[in-house]
C-alpha positions in Angstrom: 0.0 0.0 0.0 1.4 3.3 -0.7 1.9 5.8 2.0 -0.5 8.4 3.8 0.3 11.8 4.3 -3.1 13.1 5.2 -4.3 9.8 7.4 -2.9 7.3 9.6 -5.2 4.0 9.1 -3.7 2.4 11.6 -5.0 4.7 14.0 -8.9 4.1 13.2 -7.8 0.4 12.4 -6.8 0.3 16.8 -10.4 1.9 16.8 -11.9 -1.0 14.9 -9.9 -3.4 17.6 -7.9 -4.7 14.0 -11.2 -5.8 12.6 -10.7 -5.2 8.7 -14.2 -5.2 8.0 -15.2 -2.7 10.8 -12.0 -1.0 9.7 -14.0 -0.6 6.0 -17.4 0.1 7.8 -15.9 3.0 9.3 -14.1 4.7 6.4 -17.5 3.8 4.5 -19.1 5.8 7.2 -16.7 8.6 6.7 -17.1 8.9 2.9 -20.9 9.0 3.2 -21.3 11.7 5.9 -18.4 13.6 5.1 -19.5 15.7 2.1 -22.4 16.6 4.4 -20.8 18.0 6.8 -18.6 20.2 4.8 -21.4 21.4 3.1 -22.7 22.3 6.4 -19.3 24.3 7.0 -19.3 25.8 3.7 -22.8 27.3 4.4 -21.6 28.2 8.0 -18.5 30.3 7.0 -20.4 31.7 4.2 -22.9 33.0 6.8 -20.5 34.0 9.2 -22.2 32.7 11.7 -19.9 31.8 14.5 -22.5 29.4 16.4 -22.7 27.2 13.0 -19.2 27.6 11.9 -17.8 26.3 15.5 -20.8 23.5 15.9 -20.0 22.0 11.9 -16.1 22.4 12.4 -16.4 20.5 15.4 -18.7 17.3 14.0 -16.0 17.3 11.1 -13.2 17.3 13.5 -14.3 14.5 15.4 -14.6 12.6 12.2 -11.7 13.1 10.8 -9.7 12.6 14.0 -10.5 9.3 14.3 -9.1 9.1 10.5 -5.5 10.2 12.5 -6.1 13.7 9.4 -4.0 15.6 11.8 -3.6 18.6 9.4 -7.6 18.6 9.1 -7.8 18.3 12.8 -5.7 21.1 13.5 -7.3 23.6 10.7 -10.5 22.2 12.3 -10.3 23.2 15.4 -8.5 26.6 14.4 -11.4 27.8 13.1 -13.2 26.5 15.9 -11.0 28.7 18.1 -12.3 31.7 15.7 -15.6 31.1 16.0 -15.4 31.0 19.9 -13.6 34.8 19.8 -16.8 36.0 16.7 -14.2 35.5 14.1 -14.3 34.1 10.3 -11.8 32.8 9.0 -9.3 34.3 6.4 -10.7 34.3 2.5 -10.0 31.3 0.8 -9.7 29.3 4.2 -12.6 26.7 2.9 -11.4 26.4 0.1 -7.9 25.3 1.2 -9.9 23.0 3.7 -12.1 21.6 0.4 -8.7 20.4 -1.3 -7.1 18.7 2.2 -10.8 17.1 2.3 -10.2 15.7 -0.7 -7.0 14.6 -0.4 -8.4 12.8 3.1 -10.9 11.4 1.0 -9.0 9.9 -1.8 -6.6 7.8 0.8 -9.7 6.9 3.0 -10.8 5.6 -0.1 -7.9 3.5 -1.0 -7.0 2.3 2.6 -10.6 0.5 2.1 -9.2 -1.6 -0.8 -5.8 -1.5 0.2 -4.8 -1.2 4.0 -4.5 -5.0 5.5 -3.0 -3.8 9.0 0.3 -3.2 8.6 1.9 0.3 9.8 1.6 3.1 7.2 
């Protein structure tokens, strides 16, 4: 399997106590309520509503923690911090967020088919 840089499989694999097919429930789980929830932080940021922006950063955050997305965990909660102080983030912030999404989603996505339980 080729290397992660934006997840650490292993990580939600100890999660799934090393069961491969929980392992694949989970990422499934991911991929289908992901989109989702960035929607609902697109539409949050857009409205510059702090209460929204910090409740939809923080249901993404837990989900992509348990993916070991450090990055995304850390951008996350960021802009969780803003939204605490009545903050919005920098233009173009979601948009840099979208494209790390992505990139989370295209190795979720082959750690289903490919990841077996050895370190990444």
């Amino acid at each position: 399997m080729q290397t992660c840089r934006h997840i650490d499989p292993a990580l939600l694999l100890h999660a799934a106590c090393h069961d491969l097919p929980l392992f694949r429930s989970l990422c499934q789980t991911y991929l289908d309520t992901a989109p989702a929830q960035a929607t609902q932080l697109e539409l949050a940021i857009r409205n510059g509503t702090p209460q929204a922006m910090l409740h939809a950063s923080h249901g993404l955050r837990g989900s992509v923690a348990l993916l070991g997305a450090t990055a995304l965990v850390r951008r996350l909660a960021a802009l969780e911090a803003l939204a605490r102080q009545q903050h919005r983030p920098e233009p173009g912030w979601f948009d840099e967020t979208a494209l790390l999404l992505a990139e989370v989603e295209t190795e979720v996505r082959r750690s289903m088919t490919e990841y077996q339980g050895a370190p990444a």
